[in-house]
PDB file of N, CA, C and O in Angstrom:
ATOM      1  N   UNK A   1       0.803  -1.186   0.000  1.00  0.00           N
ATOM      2  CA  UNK A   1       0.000   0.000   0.000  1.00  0.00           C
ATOM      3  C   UNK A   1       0.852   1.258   0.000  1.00  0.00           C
ATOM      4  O   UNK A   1       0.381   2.292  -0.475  1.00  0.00           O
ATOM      5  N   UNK A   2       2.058   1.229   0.497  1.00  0.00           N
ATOM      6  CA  UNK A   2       3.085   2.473   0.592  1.00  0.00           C
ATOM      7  C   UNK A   2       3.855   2.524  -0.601  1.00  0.00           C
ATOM      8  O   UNK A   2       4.126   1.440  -1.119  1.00  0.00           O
ATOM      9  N   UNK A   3       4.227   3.477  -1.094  1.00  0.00           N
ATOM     10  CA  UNK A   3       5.249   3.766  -2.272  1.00  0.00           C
ATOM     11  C   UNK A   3       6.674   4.503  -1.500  1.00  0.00           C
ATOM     12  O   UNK A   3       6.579   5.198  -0.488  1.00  0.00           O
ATOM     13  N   UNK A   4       7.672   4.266  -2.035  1.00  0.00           N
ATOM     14  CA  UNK A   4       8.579   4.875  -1.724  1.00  0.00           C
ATOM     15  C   UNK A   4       8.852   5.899  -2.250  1.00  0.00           C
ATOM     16  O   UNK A   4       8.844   5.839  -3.479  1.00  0.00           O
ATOM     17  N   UNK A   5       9.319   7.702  -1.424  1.00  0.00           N
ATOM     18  CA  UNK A   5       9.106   8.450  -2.267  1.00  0.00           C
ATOM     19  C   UNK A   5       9.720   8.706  -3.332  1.00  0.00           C
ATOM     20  O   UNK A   5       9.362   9.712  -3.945  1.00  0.00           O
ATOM     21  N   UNK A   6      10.987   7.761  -3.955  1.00  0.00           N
ATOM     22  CA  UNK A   6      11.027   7.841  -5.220  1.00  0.00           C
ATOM     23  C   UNK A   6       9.974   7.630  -6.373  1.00  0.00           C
ATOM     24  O   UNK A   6      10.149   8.019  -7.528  1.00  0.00           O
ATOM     25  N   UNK A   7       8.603   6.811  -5.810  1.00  0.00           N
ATOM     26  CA  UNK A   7       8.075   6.205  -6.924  1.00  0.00           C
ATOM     27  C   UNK A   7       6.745   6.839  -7.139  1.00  0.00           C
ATOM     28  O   UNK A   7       6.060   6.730  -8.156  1.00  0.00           O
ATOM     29  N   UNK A   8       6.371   7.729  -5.723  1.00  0.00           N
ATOM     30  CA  UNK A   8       4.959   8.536  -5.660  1.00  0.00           C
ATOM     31  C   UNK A   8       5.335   9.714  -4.774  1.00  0.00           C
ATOM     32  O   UNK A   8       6.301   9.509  -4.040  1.00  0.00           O
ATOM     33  N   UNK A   9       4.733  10.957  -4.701  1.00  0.00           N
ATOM     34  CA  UNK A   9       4.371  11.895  -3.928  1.00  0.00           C
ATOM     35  C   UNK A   9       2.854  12.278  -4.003  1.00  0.00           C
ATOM     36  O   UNK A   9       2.246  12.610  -5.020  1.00  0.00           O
ATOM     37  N   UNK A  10       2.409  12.178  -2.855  1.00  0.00           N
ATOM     38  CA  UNK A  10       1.223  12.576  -2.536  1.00  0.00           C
ATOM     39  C   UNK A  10       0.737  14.632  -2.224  1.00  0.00           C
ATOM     40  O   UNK A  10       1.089  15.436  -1.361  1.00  0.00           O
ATOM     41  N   UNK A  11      -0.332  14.752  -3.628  1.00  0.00           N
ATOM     42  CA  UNK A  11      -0.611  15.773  -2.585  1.00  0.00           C
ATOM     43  C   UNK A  11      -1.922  16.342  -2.080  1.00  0.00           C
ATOM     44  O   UNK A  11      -2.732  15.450  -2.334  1.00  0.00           O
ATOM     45  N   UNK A  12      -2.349  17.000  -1.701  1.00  0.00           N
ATOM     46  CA  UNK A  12      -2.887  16.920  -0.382  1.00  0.00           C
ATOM     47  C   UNK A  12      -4.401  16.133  -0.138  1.00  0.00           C
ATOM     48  O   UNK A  12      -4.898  15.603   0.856  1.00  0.00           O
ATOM     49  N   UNK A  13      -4.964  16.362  -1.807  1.00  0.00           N
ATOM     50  CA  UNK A  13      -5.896  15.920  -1.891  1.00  0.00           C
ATOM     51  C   UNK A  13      -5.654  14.008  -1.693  1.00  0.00           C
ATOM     52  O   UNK A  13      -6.454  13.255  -1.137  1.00  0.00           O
ATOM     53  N   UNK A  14      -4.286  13.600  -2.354  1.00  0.00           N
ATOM     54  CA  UNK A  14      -4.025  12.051  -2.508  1.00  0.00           C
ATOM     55  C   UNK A  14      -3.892  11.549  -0.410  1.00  0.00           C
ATOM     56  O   UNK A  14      -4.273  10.585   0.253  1.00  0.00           O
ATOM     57  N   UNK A  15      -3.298  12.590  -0.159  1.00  0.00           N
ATOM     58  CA  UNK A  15      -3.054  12.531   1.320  1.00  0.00           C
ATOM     59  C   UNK A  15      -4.094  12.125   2.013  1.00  0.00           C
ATOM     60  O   UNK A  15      -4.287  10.997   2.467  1.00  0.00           O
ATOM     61  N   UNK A  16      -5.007  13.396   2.117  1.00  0.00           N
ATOM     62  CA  UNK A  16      -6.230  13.063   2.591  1.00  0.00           C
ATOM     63  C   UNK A  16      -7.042  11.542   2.321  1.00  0.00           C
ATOM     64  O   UNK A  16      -7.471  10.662   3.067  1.00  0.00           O
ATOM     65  N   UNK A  17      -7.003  11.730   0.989  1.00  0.00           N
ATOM     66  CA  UNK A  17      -7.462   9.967   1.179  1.00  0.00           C
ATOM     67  C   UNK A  17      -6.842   9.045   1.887  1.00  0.00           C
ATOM     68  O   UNK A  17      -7.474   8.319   2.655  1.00  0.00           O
ATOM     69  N   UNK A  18      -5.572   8.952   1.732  1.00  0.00           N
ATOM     70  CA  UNK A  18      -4.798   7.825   2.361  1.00  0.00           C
ATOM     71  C   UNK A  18      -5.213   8.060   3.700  1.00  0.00           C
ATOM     72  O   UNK A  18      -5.345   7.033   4.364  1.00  0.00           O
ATOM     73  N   UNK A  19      -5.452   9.125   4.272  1.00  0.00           N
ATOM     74  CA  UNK A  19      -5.612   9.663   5.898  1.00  0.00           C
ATOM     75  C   UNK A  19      -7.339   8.492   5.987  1.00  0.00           C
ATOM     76  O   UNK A  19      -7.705   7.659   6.816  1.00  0.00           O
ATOM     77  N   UNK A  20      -7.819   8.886   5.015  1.00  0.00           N
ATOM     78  CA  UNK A  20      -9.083   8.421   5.073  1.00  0.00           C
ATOM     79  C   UNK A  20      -9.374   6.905   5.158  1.00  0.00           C
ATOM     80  O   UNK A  20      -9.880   6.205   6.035  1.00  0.00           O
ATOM     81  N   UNK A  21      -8.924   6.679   4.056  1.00  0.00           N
ATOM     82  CA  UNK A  21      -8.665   5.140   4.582  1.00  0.00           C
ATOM     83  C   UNK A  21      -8.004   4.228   5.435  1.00  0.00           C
ATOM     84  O   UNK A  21      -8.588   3.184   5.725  1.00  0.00           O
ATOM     85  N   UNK A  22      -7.020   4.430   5.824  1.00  0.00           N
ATOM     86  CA  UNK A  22      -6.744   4.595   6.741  1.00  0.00           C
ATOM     87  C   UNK A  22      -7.257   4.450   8.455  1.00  0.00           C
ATOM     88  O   UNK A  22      -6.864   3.737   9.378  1.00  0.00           O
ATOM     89  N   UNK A  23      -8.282   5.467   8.340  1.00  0.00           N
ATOM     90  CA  UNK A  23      -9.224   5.555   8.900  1.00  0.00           C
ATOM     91  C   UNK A  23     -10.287   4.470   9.666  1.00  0.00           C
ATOM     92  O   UNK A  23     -10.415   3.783  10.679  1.00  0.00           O
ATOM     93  N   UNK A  24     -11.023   4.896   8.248  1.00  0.00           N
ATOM     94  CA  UNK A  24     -11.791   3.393   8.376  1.00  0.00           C
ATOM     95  C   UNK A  24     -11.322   1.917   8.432  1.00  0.00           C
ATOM     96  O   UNK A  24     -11.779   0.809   8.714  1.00  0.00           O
ATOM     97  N   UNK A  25     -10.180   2.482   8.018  1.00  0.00           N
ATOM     98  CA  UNK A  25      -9.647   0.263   8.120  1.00  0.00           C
ATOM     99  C   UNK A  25      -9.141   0.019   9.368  1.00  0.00           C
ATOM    100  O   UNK A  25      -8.962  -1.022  10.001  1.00  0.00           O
ATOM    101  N   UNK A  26      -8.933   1.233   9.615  1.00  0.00           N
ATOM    102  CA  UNK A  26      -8.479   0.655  11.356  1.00  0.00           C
ATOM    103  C   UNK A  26      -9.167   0.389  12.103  1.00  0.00           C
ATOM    104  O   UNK A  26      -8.674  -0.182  13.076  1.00  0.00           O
ATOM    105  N   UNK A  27     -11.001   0.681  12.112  1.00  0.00           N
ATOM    106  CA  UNK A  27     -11.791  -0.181  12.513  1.00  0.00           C
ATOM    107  C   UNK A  27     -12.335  -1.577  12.344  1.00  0.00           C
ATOM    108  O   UNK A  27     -12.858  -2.332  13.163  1.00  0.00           O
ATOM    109  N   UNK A  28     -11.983  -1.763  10.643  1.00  0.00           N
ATOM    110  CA  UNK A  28     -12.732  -3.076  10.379  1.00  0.00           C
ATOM    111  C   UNK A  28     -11.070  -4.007  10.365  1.00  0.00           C
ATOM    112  O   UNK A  28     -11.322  -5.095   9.847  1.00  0.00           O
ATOM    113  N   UNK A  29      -9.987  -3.963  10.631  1.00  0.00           N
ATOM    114  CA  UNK A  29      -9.369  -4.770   9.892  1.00  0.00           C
ATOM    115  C   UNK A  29      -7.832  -4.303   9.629  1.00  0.00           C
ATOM    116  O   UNK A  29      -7.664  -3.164   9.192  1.00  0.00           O
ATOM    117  N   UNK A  30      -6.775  -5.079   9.859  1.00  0.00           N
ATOM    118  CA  UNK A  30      -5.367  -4.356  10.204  1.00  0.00           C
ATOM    119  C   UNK A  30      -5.027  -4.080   9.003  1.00  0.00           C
ATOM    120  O   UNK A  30      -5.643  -4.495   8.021  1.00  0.00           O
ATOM    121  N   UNK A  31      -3.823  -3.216   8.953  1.00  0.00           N
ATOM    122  CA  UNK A  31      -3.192  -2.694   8.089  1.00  0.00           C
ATOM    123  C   UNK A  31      -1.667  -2.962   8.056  1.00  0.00           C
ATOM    124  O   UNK A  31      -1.017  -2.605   9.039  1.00  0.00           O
ATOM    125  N   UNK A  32      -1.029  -3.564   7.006  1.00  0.00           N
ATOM    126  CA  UNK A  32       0.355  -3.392   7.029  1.00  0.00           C
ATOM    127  C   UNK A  32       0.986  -2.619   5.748  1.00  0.00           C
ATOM    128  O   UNK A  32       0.624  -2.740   4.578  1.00  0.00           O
ATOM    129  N   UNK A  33       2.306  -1.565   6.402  1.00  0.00           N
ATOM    130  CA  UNK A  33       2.824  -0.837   5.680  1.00  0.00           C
ATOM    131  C   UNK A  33       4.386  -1.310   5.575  1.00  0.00           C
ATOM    132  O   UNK A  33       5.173  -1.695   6.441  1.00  0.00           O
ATOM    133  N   UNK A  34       4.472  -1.187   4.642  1.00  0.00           N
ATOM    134  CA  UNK A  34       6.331  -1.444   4.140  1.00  0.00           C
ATOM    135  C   UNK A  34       6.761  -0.477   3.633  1.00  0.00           C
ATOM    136  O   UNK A  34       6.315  -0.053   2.566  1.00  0.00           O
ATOM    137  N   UNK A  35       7.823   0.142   4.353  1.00  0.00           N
ATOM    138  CA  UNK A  35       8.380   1.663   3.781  1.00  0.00           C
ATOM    139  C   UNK A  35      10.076   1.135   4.308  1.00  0.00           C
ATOM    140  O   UNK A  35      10.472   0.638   5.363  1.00  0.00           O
ATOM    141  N   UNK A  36      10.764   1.501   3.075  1.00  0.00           N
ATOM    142  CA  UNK A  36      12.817   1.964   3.943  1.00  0.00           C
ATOM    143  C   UNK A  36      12.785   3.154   4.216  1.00  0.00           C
ATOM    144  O   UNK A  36      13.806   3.525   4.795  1.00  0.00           O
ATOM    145  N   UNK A  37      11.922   4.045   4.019  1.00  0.00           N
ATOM    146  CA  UNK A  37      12.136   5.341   4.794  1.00  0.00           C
ATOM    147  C   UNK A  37      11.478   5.412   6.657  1.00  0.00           C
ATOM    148  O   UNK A  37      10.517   4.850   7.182  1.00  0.00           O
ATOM    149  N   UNK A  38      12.388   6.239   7.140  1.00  0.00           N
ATOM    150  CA  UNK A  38      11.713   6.544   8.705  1.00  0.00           C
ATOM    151  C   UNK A  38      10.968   7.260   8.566  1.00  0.00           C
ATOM    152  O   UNK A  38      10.901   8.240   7.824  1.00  0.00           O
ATOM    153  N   UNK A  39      10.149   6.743   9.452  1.00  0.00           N
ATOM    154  CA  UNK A  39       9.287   8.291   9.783  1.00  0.00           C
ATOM    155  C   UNK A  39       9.309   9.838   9.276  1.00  0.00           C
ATOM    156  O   UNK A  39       8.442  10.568   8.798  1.00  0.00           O
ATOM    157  N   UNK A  40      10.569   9.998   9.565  1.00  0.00           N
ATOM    158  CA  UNK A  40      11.275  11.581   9.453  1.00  0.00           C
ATOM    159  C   UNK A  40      10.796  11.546   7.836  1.00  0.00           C
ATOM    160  O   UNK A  40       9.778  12.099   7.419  1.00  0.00           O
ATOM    161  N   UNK A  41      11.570  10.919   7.169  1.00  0.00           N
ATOM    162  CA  UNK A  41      11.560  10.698   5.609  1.00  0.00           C
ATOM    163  C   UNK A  41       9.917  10.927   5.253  1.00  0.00           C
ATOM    164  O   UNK A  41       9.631  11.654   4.302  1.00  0.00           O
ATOM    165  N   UNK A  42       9.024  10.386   5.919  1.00  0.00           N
ATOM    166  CA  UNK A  42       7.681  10.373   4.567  1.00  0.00           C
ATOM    167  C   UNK A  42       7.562  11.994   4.224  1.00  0.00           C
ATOM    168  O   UNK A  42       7.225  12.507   3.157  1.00  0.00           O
ATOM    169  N   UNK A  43       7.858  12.491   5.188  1.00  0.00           N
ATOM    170  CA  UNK A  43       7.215  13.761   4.209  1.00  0.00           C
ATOM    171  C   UNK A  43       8.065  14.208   2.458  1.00  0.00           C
ATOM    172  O   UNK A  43       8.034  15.312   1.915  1.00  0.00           O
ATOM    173  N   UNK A  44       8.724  12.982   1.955  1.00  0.00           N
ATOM    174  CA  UNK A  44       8.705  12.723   0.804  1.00  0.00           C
ATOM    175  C   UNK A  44       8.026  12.697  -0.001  1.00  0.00           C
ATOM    176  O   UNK A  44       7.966  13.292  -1.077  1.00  0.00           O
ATOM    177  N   UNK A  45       7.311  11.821   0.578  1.00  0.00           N
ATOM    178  CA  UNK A  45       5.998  10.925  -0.020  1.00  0.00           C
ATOM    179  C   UNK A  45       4.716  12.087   0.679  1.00  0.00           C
ATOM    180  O   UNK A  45       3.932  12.720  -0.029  1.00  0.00           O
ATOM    181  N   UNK A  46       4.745  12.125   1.605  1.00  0.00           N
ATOM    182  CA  UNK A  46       3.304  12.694   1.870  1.00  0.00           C
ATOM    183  C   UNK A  46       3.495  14.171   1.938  1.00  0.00           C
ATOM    184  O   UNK A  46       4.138  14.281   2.982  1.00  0.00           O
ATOM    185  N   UNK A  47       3.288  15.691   1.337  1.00  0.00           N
ATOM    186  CA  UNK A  47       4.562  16.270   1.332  1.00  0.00           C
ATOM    187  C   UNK A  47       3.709  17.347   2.186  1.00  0.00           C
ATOM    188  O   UNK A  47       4.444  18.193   2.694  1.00  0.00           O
ATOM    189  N   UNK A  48       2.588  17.486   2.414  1.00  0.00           N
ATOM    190  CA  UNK A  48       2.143  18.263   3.565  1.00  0.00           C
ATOM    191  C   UNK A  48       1.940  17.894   5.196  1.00  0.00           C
ATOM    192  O   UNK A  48       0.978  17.332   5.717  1.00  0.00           O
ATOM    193  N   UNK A  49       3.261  18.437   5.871  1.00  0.00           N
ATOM    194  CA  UNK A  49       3.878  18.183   6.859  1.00  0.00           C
ATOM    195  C   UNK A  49       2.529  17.614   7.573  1.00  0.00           C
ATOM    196  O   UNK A  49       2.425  16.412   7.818  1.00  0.00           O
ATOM    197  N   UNK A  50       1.522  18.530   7.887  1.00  0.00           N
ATOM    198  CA  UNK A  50       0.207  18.320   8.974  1.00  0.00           C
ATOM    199  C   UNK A  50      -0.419  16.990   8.422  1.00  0.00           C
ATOM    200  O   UNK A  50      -0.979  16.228   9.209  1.00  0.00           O
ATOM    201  N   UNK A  51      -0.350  16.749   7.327  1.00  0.00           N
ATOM    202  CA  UNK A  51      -0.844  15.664   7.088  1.00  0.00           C
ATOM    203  C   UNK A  51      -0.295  14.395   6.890  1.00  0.00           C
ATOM    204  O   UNK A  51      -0.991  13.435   6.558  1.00  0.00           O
ATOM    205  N   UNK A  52       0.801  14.336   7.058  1.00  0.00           N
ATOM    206  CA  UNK A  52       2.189  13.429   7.086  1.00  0.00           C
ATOM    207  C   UNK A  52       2.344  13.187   8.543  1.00  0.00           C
ATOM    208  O   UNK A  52       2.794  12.051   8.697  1.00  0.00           O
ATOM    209  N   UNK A  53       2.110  13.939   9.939  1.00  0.00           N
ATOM    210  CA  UNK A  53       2.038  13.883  10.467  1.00  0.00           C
ATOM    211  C   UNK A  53       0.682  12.863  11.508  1.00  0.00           C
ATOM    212  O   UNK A  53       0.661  12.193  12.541  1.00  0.00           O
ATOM    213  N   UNK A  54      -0.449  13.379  10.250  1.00  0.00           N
ATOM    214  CA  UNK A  54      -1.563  12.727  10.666  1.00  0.00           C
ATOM    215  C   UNK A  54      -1.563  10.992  10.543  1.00  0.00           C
ATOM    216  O   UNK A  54      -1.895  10.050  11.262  1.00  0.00           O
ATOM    217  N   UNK A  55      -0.948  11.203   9.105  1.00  0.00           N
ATOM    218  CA  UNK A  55      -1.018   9.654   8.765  1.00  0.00           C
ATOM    219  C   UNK A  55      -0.402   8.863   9.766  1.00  0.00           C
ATOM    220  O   UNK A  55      -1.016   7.903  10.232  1.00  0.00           O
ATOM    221  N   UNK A  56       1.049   9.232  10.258  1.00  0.00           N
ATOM    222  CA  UNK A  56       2.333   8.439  11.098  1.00  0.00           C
ATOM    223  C   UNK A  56       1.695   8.342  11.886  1.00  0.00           C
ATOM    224  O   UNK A  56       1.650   7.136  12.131  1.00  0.00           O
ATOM    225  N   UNK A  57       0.882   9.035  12.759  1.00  0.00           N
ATOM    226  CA  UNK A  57      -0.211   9.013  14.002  1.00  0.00           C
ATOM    227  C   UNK A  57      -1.142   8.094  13.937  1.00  0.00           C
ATOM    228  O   UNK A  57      -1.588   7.537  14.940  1.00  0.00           O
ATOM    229  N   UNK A  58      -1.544   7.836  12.675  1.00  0.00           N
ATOM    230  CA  UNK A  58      -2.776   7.296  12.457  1.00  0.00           C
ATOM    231  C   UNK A  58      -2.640   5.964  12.529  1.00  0.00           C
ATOM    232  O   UNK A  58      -3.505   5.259  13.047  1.00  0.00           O
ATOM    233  N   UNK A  59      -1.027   5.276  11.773  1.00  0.00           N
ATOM    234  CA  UNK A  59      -0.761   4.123  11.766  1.00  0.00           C
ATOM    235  C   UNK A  59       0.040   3.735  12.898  1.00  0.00           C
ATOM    236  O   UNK A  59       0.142   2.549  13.210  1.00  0.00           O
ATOM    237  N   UNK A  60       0.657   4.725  13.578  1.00  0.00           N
ATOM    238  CA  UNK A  60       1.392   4.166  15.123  1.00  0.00           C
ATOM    239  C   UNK A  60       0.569   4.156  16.539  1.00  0.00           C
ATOM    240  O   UNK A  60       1.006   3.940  17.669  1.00  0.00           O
ATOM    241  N   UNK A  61      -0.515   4.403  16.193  1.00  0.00           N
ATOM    242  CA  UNK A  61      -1.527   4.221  17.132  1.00  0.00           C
ATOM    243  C   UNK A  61      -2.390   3.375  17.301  1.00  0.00           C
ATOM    244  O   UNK A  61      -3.437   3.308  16.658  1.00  0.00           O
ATOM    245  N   UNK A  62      -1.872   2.272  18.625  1.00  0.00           N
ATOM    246  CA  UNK A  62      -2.346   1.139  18.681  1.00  0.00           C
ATOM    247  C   UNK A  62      -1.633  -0.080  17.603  1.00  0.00           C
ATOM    248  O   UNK A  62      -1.965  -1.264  17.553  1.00  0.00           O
ATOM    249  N   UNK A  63      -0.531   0.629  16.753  1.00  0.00           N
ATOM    250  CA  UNK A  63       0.089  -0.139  15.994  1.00  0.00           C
ATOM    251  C   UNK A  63       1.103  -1.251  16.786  1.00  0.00           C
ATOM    252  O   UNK A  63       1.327  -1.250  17.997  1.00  0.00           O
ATOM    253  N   UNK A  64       1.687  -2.252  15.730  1.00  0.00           N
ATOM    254  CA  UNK A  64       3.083  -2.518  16.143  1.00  0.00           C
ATOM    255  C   UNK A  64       3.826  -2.279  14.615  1.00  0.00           C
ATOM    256  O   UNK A  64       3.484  -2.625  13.484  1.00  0.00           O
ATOM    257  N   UNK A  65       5.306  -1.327  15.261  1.00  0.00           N
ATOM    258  CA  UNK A  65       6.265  -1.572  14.087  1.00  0.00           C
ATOM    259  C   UNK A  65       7.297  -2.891  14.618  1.00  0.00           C
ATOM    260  O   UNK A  65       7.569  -3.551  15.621  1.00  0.00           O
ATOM    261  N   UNK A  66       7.600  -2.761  13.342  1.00  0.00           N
ATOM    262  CA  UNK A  66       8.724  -4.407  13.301  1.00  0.00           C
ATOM    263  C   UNK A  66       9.674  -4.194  12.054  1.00  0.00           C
ATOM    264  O   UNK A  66       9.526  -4.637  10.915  1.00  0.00           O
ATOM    265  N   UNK A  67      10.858  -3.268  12.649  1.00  0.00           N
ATOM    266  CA  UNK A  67      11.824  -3.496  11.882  1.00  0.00           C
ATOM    267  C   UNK A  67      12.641  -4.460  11.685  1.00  0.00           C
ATOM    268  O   UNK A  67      13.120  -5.144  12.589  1.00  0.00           O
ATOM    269  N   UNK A  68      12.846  -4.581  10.602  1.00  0.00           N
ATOM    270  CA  UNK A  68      13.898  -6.163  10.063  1.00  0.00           C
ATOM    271  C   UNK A  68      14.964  -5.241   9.995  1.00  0.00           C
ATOM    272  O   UNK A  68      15.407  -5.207  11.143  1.00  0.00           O
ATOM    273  N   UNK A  69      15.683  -4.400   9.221  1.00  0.00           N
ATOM    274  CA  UNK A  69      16.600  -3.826   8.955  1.00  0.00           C
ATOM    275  C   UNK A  69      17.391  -4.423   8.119  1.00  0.00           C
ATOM    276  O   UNK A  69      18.535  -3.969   8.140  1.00  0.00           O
ATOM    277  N   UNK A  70      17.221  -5.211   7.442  1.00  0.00           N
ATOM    278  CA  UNK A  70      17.558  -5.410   6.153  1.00  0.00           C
ATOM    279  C   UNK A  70      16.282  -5.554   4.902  1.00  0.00           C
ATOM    280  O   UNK A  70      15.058  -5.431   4.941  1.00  0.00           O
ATOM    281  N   UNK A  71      17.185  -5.851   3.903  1.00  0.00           N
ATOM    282  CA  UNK A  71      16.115  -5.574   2.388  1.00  0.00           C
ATOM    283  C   UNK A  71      15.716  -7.303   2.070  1.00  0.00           C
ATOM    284  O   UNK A  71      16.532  -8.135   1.674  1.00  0.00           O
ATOM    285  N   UNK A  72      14.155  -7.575   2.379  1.00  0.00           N
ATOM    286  CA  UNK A  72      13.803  -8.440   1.626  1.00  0.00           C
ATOM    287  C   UNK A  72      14.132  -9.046   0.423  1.00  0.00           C
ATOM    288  O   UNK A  72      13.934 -10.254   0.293  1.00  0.00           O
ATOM    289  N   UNK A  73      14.591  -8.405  -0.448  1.00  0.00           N
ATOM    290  CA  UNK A  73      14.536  -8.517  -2.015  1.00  0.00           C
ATOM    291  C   UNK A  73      15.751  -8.843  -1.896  1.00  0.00           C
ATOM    292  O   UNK A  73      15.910  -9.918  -2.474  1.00  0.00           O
ATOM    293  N   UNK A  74      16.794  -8.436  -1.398  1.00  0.00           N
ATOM    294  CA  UNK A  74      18.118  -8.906  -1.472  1.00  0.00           C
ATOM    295  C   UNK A  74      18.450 -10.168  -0.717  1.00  0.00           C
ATOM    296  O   UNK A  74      19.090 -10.998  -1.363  1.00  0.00           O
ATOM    297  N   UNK A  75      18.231 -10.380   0.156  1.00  0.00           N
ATOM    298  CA  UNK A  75      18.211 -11.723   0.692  1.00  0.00           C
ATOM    299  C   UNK A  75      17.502 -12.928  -0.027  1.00  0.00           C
ATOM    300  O   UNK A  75      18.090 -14.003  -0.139  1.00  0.00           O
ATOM    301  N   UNK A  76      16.459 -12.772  -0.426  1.00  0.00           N
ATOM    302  CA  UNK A  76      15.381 -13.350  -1.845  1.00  0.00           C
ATOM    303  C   UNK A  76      17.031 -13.596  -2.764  1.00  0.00           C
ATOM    304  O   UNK A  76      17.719 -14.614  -2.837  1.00  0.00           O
ATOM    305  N   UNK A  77      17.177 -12.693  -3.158  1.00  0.00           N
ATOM    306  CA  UNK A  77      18.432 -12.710  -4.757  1.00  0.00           C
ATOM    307  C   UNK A  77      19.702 -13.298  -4.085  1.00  0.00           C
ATOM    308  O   UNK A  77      20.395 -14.008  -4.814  1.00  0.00           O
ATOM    309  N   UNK A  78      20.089 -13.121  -2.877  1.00  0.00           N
ATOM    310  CA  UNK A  78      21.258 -14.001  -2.259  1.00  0.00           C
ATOM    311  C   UNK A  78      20.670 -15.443  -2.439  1.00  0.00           C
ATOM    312  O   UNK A  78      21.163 -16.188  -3.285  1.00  0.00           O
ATOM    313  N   UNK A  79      19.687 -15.820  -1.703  1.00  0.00           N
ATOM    314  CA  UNK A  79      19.410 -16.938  -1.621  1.00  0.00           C
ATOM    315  C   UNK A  79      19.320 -17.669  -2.786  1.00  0.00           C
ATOM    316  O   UNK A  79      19.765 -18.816  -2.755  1.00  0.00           O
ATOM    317  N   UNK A  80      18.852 -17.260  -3.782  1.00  0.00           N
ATOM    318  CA  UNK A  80      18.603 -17.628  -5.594  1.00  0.00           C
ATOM    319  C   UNK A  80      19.796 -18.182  -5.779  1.00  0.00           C
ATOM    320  O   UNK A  80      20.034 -19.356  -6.061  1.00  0.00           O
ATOM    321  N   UNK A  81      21.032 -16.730  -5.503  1.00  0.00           N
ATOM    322  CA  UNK A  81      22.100 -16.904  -6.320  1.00  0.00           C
ATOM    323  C   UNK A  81      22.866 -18.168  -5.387  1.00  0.00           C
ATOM    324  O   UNK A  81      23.585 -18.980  -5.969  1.00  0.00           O
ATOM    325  N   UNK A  82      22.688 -18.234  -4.198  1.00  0.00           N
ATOM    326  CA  UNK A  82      23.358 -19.560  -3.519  1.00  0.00           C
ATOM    327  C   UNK A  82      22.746 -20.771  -4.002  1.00  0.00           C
ATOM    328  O   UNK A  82      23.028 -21.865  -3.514  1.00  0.00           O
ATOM    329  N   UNK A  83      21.894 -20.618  -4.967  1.00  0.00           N
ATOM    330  CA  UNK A  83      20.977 -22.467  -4.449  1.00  0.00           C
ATOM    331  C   UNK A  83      21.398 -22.608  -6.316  1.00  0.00           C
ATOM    332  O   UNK A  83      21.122 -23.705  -6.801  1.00  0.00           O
ATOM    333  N   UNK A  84      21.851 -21.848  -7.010  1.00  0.00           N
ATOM    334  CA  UNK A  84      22.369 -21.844  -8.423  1.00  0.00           C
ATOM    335  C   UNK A  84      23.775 -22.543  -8.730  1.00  0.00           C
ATOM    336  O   UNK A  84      24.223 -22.554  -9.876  1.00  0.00           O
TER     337      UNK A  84
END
């Protein structure tokens, strides 16, 4: 559901939705986000601070984060290239 902000920027109107949905799904039903940026970083992606703010709120509340700290995709392509 997240883009990295190389690949999207949101603005305010795209924001708001995401705020919106968001929203509502956090009543019916969890949400998971995958971002390599921190926190600090979305306002990349989401580029109106108040509302970049809203979102991080929106999803760290009552959330759990779970950093791996490494890259999926590369461990995926290690593993390929070992079993080759």
């Amino acid at each position: 559901m997240w883009a990295d902000a190389d690949w999207i920027q949101l603005d305010r109107r795209g924001a708001e939705l995401l705020f919106q949905v968001l929203t509502e799904r956090e009543e019916k039903s969890a949400v998971a986000i995958a971002s390599k940026e921190p926190f600090s970083g979305w306002t990349k992606t989401v580029t109106d601070p108040s509302l970049c703010a809203a979102v991080v709120d929106r999803l760290t509340f009552n959330g759990q984060i779970i950093e791996t700290g490494h890259s999926c995709r590369l461990a995926h392509a290690r593993r390929a290239k070992a079993s080759n």
